[in-house]
Predicted model as a PDB file, atoms N, CA, C, CB and O in Angstrom, pLDDT in the B-factor column:
MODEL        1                                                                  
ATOM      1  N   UNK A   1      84.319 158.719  79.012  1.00 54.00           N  
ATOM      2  CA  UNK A   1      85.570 158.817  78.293  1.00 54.00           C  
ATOM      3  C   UNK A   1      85.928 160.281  78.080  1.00 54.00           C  
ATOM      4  CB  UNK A   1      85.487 158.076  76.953  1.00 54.00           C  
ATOM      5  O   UNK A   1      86.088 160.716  76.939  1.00 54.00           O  
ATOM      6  N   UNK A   2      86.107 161.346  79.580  1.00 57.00           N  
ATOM      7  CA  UNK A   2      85.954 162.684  78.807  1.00 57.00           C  
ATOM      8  C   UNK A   2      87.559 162.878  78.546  1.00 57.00           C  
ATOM      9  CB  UNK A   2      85.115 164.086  79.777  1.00 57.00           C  
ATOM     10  O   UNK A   2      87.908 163.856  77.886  1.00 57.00           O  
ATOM     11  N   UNK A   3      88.969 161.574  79.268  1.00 60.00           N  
ATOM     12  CA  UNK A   3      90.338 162.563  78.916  1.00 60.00           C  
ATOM     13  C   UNK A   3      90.642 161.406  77.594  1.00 60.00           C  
ATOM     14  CB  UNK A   3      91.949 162.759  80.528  1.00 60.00           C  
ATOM     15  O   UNK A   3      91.822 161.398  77.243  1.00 60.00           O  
ATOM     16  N   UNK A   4      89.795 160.524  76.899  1.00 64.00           N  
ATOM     17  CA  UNK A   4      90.389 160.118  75.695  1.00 64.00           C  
ATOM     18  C   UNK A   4      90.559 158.598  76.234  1.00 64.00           C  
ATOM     19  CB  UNK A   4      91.829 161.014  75.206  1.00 64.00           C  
ATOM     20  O   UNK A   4      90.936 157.967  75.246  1.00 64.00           O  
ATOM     21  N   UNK A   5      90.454 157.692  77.368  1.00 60.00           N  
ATOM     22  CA  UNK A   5      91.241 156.838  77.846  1.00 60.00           C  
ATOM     23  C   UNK A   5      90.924 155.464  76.724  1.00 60.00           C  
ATOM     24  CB  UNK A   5      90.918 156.670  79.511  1.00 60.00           C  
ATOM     25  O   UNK A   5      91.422 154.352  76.893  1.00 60.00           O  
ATOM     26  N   UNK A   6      90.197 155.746  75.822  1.00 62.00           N  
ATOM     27  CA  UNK A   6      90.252 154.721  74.967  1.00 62.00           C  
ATOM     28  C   UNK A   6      90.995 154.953  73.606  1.00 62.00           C  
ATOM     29  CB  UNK A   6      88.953 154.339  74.766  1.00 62.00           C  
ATOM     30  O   UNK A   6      91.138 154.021  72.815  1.00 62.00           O  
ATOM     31  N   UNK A   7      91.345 155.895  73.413  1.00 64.00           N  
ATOM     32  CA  UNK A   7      92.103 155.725  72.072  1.00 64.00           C  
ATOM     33  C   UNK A   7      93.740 155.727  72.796  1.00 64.00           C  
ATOM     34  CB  UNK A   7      91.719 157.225  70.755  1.00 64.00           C  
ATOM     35  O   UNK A   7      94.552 155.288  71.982  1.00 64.00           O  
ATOM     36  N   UNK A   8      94.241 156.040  73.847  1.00 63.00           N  
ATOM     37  CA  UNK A   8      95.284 155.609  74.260  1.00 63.00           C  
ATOM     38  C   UNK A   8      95.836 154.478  74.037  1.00 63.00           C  
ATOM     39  CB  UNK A   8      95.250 155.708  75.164  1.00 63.00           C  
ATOM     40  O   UNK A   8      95.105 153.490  74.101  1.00 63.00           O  
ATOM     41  N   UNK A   9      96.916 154.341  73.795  1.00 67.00           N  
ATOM     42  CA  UNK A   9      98.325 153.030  73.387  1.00 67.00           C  
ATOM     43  C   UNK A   9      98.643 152.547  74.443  1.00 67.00           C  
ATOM     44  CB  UNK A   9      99.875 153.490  72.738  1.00 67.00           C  
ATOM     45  O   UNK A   9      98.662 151.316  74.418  1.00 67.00           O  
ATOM     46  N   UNK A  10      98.884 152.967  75.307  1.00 67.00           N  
ATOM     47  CA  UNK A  10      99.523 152.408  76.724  1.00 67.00           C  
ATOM     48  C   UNK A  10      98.929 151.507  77.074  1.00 67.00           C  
ATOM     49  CB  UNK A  10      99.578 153.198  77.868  1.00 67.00           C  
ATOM     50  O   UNK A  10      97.837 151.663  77.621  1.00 67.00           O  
ATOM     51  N   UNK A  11      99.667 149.836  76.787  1.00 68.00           N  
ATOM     52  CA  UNK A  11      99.045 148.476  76.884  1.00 68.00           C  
ATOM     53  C   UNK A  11     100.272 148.024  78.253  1.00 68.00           C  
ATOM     54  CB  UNK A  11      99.088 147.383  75.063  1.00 68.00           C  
ATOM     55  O   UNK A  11      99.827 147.420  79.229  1.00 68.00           O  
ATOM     56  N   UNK A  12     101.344 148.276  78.208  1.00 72.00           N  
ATOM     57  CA  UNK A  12     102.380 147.540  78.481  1.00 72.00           C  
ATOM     58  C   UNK A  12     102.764 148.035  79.727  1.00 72.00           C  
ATOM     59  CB  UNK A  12     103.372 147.545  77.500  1.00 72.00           C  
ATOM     60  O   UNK A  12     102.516 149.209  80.002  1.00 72.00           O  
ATOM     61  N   UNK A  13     103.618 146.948  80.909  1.00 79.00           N  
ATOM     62  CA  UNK A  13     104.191 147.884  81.860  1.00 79.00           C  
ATOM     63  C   UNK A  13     103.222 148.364  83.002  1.00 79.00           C  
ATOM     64  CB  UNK A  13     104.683 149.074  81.095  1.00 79.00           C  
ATOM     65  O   UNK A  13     102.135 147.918  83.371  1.00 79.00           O  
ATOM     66  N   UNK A  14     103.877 149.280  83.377  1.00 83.00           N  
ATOM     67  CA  UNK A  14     103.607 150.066  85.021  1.00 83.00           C  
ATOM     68  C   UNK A  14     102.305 151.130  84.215  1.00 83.00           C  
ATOM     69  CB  UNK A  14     105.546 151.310  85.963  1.00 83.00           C  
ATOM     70  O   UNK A  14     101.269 151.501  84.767  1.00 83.00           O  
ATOM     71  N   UNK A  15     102.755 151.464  82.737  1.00 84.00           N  
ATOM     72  CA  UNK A  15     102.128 152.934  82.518  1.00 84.00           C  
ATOM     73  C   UNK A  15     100.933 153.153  82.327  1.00 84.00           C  
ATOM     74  CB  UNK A  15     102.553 153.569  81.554  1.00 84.00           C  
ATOM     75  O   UNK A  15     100.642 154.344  82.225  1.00 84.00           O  
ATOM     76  N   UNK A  16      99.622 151.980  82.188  1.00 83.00           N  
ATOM     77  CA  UNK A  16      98.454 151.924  82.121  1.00 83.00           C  
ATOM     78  C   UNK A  16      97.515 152.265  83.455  1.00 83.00           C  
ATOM     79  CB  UNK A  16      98.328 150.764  81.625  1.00 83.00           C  
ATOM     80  O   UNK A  16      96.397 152.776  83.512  1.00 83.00           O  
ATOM     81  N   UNK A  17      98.389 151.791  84.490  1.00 85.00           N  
ATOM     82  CA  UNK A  17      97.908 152.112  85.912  1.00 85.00           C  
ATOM     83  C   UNK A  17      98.221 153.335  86.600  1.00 85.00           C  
ATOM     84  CB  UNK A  17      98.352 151.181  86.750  1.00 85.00           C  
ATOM     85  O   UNK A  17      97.453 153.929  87.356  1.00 85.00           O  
ATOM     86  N   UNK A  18      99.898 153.827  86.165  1.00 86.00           N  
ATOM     87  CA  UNK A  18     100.164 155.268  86.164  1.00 86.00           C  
ATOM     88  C   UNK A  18      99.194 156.195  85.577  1.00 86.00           C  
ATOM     89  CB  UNK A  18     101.331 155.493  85.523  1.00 86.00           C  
ATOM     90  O   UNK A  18      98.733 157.172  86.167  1.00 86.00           O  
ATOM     91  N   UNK A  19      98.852 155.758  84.130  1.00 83.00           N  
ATOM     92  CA  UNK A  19      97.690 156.815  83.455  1.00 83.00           C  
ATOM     93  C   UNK A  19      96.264 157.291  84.547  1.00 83.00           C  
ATOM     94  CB  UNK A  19      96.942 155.857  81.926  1.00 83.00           C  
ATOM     95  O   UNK A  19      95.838 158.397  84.880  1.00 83.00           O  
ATOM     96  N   UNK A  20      95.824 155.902  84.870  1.00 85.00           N  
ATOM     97  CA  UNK A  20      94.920 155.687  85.107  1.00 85.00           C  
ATOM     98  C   UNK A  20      95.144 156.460  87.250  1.00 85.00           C  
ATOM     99  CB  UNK A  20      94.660 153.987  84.462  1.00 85.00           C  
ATOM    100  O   UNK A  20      94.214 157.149  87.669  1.00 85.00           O  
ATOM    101  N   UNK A  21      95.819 156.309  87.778  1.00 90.00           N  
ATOM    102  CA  UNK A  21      96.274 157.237  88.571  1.00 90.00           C  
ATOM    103  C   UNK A  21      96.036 158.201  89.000  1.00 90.00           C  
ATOM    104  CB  UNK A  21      96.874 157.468  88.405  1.00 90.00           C  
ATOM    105  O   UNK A  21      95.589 158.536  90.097  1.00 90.00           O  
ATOM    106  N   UNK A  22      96.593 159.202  87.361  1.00 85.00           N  
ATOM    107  CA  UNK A  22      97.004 160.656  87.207  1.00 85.00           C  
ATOM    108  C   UNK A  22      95.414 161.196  86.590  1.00 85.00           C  
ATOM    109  CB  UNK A  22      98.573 160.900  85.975  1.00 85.00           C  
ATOM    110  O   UNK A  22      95.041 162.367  86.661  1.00 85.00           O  
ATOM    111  N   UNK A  23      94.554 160.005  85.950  1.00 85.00           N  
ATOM    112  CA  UNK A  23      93.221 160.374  85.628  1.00 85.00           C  
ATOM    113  C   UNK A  23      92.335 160.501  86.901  1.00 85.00           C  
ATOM    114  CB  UNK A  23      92.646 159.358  84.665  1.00 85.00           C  
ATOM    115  O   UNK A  23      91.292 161.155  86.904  1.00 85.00           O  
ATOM    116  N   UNK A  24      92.777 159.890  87.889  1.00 89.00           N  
ATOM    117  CA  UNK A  24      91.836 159.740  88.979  1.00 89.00           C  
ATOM    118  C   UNK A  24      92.317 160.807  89.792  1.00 89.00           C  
ATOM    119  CB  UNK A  24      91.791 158.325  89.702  1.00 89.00           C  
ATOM    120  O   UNK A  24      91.465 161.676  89.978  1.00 89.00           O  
ATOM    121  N   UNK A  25      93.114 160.953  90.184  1.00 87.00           N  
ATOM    122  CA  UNK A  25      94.092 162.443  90.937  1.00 87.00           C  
ATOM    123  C   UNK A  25      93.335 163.485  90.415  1.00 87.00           C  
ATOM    124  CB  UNK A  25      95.967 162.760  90.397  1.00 87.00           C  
ATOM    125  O   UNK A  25      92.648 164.141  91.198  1.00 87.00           O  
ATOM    126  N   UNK A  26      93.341 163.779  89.117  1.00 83.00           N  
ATOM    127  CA  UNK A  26      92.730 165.014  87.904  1.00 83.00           C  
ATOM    128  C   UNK A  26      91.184 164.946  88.488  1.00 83.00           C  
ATOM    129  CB  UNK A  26      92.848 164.453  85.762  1.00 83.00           C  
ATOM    130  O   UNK A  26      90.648 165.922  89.013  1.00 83.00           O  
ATOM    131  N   UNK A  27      90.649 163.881  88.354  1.00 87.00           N  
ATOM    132  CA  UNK A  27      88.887 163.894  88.359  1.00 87.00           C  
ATOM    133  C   UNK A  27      88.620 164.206  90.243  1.00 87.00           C  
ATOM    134  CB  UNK A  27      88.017 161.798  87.662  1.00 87.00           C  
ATOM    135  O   UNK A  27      87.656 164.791  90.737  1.00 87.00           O  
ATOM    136  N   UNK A  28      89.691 163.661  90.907  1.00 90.00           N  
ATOM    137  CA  UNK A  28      89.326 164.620  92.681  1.00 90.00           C  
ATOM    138  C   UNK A  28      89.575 165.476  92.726  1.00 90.00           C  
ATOM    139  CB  UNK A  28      89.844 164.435  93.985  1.00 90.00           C  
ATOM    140  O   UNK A  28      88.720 166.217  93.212  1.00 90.00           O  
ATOM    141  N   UNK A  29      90.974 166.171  92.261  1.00 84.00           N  
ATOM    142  CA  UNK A  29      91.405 167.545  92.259  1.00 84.00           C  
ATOM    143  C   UNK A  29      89.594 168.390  91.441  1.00 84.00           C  
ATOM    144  CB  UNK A  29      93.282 167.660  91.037  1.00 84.00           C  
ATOM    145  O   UNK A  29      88.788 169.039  92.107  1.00 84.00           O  
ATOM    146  N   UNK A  30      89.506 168.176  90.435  1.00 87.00           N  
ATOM    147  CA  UNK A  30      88.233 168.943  90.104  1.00 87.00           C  
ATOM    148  C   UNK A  30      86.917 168.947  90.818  1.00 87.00           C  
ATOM    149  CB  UNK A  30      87.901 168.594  88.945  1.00 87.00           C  
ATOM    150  O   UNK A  30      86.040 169.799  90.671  1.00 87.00           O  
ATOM    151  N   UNK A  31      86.856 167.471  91.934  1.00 90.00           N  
ATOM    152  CA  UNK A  31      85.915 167.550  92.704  1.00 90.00           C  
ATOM    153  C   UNK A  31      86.011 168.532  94.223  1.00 90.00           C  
ATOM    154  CB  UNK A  31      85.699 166.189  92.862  1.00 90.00           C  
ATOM    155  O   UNK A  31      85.111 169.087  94.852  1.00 90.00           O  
ATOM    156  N   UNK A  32      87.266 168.471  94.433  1.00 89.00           N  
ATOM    157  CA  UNK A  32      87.480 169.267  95.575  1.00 89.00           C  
ATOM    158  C   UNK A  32      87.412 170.325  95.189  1.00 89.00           C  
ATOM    159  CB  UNK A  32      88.520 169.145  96.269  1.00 89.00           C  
ATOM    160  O   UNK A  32      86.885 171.018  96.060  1.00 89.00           O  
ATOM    161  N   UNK A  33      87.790 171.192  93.860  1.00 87.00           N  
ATOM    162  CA  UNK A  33      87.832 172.534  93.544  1.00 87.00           C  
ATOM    163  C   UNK A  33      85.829 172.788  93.421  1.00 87.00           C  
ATOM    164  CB  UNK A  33      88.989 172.789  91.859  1.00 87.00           C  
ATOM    165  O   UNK A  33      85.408 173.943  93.364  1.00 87.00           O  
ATOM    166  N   UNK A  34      84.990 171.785  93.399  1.00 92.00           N  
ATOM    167  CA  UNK A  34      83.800 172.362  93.419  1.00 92.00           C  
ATOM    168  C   UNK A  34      83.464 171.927  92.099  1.00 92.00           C  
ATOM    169  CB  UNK A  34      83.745 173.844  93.729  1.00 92.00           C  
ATOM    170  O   UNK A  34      82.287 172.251  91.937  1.00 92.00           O  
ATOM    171  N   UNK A  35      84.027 171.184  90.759  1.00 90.00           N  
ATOM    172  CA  UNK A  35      83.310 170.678  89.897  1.00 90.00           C  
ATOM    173  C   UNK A  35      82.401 169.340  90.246  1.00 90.00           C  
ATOM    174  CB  UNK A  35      84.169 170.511  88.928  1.00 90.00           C  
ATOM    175  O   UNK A  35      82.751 168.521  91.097  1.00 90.00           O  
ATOM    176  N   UNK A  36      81.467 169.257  89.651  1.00 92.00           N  
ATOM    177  CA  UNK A  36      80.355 168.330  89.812  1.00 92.00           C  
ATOM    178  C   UNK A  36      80.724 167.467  88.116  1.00 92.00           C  
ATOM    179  CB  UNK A  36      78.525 169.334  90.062  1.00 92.00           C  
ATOM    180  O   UNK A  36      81.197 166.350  87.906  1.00 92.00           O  
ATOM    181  N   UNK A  37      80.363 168.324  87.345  1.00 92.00           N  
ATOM    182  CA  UNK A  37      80.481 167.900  86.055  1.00 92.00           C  
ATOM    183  C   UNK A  37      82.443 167.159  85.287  1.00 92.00           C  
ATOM    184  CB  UNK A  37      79.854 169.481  85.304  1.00 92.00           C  
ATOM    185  O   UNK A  37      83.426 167.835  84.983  1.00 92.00           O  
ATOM    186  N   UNK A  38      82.330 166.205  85.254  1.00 87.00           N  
ATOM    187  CA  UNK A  38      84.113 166.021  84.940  1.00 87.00           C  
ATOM    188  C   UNK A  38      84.959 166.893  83.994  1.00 87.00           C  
ATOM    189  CB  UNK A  38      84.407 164.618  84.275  1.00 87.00           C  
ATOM    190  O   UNK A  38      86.040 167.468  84.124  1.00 87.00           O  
ATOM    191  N   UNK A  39      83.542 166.711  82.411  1.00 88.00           N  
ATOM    192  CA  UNK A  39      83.450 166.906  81.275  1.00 88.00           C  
ATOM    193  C   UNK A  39      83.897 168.333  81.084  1.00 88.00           C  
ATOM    194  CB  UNK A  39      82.233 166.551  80.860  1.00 88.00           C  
ATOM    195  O   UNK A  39      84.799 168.808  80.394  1.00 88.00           O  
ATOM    196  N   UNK A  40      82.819 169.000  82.066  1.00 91.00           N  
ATOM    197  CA  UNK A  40      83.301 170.758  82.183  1.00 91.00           C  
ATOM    198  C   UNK A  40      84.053 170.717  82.714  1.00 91.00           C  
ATOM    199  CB  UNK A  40      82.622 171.876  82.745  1.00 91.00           C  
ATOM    200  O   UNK A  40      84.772 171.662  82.390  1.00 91.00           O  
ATOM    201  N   UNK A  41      84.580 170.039  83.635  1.00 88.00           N  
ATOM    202  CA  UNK A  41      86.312 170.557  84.253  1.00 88.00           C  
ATOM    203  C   UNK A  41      87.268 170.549  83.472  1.00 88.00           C  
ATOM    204  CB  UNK A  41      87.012 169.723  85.324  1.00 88.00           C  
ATOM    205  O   UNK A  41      88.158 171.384  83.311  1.00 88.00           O  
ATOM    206  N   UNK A  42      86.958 168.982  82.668  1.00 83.00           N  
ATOM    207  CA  UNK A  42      88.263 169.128  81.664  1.00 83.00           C  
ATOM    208  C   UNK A  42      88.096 169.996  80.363  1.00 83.00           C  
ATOM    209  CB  UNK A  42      88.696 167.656  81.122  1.00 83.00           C  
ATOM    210  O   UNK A  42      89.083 169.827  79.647  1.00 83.00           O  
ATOM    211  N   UNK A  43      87.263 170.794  79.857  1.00 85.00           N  
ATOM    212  CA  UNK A  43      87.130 171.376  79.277  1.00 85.00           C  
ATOM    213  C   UNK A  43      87.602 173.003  79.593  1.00 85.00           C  
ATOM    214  CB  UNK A  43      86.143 170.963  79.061  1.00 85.00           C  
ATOM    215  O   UNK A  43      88.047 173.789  78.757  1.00 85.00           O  
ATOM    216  N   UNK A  44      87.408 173.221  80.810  1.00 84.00           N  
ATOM    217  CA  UNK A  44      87.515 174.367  81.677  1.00 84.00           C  
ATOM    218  C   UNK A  44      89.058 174.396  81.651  1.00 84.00           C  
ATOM    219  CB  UNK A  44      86.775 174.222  83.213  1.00 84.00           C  
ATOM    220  O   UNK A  44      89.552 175.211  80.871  1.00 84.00           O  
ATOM    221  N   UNK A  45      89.988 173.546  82.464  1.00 79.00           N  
ATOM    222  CA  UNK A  45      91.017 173.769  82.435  1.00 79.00           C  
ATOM    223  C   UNK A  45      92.472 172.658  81.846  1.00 79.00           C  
ATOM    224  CB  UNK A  45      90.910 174.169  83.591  1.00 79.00           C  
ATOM    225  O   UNK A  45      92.462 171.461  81.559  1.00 79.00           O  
ATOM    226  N   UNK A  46      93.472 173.548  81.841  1.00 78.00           N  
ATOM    227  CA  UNK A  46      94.580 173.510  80.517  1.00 78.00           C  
ATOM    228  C   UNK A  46      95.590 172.287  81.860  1.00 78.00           C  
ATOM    229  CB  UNK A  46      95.636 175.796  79.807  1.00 78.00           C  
ATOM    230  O   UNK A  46      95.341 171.987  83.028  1.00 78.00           O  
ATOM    231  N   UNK A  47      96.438 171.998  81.150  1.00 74.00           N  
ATOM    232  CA  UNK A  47      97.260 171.087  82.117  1.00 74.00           C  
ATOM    233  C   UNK A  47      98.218 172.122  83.279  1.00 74.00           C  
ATOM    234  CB  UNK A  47      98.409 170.026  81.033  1.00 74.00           C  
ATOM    235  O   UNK A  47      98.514 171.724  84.406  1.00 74.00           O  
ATOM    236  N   UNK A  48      98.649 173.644  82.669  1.00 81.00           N  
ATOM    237  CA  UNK A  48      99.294 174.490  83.213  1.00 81.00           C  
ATOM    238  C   UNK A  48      98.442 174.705  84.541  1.00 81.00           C  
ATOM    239  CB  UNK A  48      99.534 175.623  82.304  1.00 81.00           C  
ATOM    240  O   UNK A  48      99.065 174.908  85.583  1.00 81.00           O  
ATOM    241  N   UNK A  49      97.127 174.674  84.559  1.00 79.00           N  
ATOM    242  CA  UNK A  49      96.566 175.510  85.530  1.00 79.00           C  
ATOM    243  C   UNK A  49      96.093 174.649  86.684  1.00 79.00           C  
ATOM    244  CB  UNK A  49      95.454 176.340  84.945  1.00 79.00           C  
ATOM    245  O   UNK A  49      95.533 175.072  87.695  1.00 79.00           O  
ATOM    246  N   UNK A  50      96.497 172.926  86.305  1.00 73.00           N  
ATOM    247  CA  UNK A  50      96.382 172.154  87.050  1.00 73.00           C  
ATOM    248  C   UNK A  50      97.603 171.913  88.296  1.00 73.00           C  
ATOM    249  CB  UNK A  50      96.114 171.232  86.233  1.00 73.00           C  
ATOM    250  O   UNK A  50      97.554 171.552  89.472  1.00 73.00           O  
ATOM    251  N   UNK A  51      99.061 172.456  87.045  1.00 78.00           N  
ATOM    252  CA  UNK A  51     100.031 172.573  88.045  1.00 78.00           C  
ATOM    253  C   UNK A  51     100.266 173.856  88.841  1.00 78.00           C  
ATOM    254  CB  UNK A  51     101.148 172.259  87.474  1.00 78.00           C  
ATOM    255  O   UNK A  51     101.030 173.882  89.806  1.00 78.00           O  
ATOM    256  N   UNK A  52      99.728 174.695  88.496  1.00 82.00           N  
ATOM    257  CA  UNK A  52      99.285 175.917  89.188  1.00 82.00           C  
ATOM    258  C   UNK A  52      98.644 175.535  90.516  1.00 82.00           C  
ATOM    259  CB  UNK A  52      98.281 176.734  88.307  1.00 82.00           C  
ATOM    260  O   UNK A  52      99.214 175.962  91.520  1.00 82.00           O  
ATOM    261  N   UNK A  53      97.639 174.859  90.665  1.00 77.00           N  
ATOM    262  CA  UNK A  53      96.815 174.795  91.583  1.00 77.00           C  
ATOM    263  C   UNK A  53      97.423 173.899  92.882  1.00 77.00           C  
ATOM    264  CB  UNK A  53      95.587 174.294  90.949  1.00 77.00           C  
ATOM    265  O   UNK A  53      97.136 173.637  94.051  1.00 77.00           O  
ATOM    266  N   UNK A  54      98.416 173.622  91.915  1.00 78.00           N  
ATOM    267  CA  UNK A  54      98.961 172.042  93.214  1.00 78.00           C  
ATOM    268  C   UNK A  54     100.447 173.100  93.671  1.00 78.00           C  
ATOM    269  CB  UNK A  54      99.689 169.592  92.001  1.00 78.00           C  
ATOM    270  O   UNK A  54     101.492 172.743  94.216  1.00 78.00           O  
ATOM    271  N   UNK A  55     100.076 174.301  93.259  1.00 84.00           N  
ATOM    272  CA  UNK A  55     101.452 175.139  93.528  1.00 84.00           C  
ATOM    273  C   UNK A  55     103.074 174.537  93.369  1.00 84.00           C  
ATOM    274  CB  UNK A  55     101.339 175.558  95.042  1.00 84.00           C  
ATOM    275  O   UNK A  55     104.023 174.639  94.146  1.00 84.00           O  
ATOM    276  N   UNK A  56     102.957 173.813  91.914  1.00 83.00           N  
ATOM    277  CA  UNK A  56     103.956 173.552  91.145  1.00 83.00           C  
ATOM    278  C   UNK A  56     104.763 174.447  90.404  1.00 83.00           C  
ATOM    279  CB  UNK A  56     103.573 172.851  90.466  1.00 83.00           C  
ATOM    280  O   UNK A  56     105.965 174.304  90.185  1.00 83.00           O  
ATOM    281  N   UNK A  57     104.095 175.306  90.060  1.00 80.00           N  
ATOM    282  CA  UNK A  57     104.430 176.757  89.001  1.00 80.00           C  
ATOM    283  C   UNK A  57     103.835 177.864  89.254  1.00 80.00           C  
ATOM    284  CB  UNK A  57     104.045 176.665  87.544  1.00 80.00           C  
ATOM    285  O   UNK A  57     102.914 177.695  90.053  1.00 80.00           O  
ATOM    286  N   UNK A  58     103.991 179.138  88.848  1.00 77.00           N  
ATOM    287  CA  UNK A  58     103.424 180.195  88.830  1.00 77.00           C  
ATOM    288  C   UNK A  58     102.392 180.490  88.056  1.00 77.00           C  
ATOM    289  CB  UNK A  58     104.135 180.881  88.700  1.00 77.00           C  
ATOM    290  O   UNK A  58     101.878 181.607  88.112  1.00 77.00           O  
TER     291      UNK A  58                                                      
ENDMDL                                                                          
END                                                                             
């Protein structure tokens, strides 16, 4: 449980599987960058530097 996925609300709809998605996207993106550990990735980095990396932003 390192991004919270149990105290989340999102019961209803498309958006539980969207979450769940954008959690799994997040946990490869950190495996391809060379994290092993999830916990330290998400600890390591901010949501900005995730869109950084996907060369979304500067």
């Amino acid at each position: 449980m390192t991004v919270g996925e149990d105290a989340g609300r999102a019961r209803a709809g498309s958006l539980p599987r969207a979450l769940a998605t954008f959690r799994s996207l997040a946990i490869s993106l950190a495996h391809l960058a060379g994290w092993k550990n999830n916990a330290a990735a998400h600890d390591h980095y901010h949501p900005a530097d995730a869109l950084r990396e996907l060369g979304l932003t500067r």
